[in-house]
C-alpha positions as CSV (number, residue, x, y, z in Angstrom):
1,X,9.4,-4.3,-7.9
2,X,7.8,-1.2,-6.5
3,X,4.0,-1.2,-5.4
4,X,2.0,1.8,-4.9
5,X,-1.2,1.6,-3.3
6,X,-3.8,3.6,-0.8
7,X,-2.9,3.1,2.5
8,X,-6.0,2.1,4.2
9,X,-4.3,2.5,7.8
10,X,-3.7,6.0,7.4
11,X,-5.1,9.1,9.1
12,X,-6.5,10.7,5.9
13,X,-8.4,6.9,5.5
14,X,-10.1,8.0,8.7
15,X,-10.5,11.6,7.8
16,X,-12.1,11.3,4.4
17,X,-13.5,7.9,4.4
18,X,-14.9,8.0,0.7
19,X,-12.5,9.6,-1.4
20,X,-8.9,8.8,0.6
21,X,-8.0,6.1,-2.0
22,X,-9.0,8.1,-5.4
23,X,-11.7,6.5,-6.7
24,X,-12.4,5.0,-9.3
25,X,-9.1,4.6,-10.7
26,X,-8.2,2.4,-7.3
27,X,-10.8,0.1,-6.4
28,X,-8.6,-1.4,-3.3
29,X,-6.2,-0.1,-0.3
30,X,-4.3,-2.0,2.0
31,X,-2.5,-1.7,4.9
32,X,0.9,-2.5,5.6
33,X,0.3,-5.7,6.9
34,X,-2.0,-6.7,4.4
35,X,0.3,-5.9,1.4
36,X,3.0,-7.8,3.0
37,X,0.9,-10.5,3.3
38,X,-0.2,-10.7,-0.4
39,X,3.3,-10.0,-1.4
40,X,4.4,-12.8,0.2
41,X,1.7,-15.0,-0.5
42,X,2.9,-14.4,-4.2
43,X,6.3,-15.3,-3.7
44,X,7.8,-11.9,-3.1
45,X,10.4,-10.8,0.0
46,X,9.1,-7.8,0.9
47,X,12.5,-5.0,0.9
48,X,10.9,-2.0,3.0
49,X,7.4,-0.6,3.1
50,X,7.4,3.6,3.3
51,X,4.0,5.9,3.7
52,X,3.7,9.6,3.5
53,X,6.6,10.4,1.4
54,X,4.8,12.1,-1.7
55,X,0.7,11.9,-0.4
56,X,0.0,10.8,3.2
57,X,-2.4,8.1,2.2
58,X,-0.1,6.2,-0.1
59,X,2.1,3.2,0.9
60,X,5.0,2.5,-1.1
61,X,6.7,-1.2,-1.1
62,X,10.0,-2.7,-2.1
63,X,9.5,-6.1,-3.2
64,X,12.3,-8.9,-5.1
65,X,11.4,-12.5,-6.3
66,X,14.1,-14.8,-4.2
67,X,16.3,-16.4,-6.2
């Protein structure tokens, strides 16, 4: 699975507080512990997590279901 979400750890978070996550089409960001936590919470083995690659305030993760 691939996950896409605001990266609430990033510089541009702290730059532009109010509009860094795109409002109001994403109503929550996370940071890369965070998502891995949920992720994991939900069963999933997190594969890699990657930031910056396409917008600097975006994490990208890699997840499988074990098994």
């Amino acid at each position: 699975m691939s996950v896409n979400v605001p990266n609430c750890d990033s510089q541009l978070s702290r730059f532009n507080p109010d509009f860094w996550y795109d409002p109001p089409y994403r109503l929550w960001g996370f940071g890369r512990t965070t998502l891995k936590k949920l992720l994991e919470n939900a069963g999933f083995e997190v594969v890699r997590i990657e930031s910056g690659h396409f917008y600097i305030g975006q994490l990208w993760c890699f997840a499988r279901k074990p098994g």
